[in-house]
ZADO-1210 file (C-alpha; in nm, 4 decimals, padded with zeros to 6 digits):
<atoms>
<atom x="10.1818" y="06.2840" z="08.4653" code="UNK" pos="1"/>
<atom x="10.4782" y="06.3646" z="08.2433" code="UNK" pos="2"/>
<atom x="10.8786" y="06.3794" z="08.3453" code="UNK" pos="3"/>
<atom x="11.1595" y="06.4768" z="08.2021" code="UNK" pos="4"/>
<atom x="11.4498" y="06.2709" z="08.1174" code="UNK" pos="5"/>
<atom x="11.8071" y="06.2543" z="08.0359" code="UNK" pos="6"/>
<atom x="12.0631" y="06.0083" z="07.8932" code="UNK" pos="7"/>
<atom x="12.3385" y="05.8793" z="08.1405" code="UNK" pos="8"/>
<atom x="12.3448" y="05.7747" z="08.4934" code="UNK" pos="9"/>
<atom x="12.3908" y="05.9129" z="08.8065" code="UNK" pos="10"/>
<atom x="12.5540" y="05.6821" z="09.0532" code="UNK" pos="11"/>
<atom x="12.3647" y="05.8702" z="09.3260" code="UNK" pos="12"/>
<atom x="12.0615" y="06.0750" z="09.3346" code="UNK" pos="13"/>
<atom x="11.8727" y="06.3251" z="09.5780" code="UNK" pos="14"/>
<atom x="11.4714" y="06.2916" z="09.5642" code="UNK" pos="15"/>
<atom x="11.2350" y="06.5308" z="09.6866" code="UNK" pos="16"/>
<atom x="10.8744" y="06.4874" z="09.7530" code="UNK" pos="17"/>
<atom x="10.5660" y="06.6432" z="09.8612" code="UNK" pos="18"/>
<atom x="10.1626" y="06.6305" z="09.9020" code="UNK" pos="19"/>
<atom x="09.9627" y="06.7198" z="10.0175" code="UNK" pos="20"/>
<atom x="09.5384" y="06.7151" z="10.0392" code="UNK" pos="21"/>
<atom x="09.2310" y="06.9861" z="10.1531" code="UNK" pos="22"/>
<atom x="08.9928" y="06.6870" z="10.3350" code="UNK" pos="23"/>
<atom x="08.8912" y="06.3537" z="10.3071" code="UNK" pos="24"/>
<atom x="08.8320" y="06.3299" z="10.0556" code="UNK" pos="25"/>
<atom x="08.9191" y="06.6619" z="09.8833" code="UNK" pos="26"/>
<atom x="09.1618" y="06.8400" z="09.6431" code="UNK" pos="27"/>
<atom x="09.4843" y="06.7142" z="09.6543" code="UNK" pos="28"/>
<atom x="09.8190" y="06.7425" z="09.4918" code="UNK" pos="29"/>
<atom x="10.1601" y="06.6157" z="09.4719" code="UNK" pos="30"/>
<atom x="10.5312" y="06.6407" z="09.3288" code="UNK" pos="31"/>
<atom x="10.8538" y="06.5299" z="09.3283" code="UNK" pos="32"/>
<atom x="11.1949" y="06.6520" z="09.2193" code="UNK" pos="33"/>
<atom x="11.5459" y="06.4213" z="09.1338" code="UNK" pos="34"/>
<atom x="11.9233" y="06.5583" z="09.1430" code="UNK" pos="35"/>
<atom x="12.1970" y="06.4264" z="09.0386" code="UNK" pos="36"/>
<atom x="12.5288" y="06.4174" z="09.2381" code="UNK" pos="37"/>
<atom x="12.6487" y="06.6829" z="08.9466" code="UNK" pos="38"/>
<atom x="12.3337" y="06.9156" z="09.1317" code="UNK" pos="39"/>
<atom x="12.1561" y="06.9150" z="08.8244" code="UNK" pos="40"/>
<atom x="11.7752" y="06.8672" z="08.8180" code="UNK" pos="41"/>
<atom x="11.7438" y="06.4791" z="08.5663" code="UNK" pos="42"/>
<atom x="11.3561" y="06.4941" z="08.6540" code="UNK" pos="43"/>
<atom x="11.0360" y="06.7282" z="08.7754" code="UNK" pos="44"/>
<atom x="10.6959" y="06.5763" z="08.8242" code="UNK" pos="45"/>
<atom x="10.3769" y="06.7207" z="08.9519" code="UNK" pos="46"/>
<atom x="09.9955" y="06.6473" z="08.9561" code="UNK" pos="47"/>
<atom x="09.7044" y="06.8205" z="09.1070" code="UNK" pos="48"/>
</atoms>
């Protein structure tokens, strides 16, 4: 998995996730998305 990063703090953050997987066990994937307070995206991570 790689992410992105940025300099600087955020003294609050919004996180998104999701996953998700086709039987057990079976394909499966996942990924997850940080904001900043400012709105702006400070990380993106995915894996299938």
């Amino acid at each position: 998995m790689s992410a992105a990063s940025t300099s600087g703090h955020a003294s609050h953050c919004v996180i998104y996730t999701d996953g998700g997987a086709r039987g057990n066990p079976g394909p499966a994937a996942a990924g997850a998305v940080i904001i900043a307070d400012d709105g702006s995206v400070t990380a993106e991570i995915s894996e299938y």
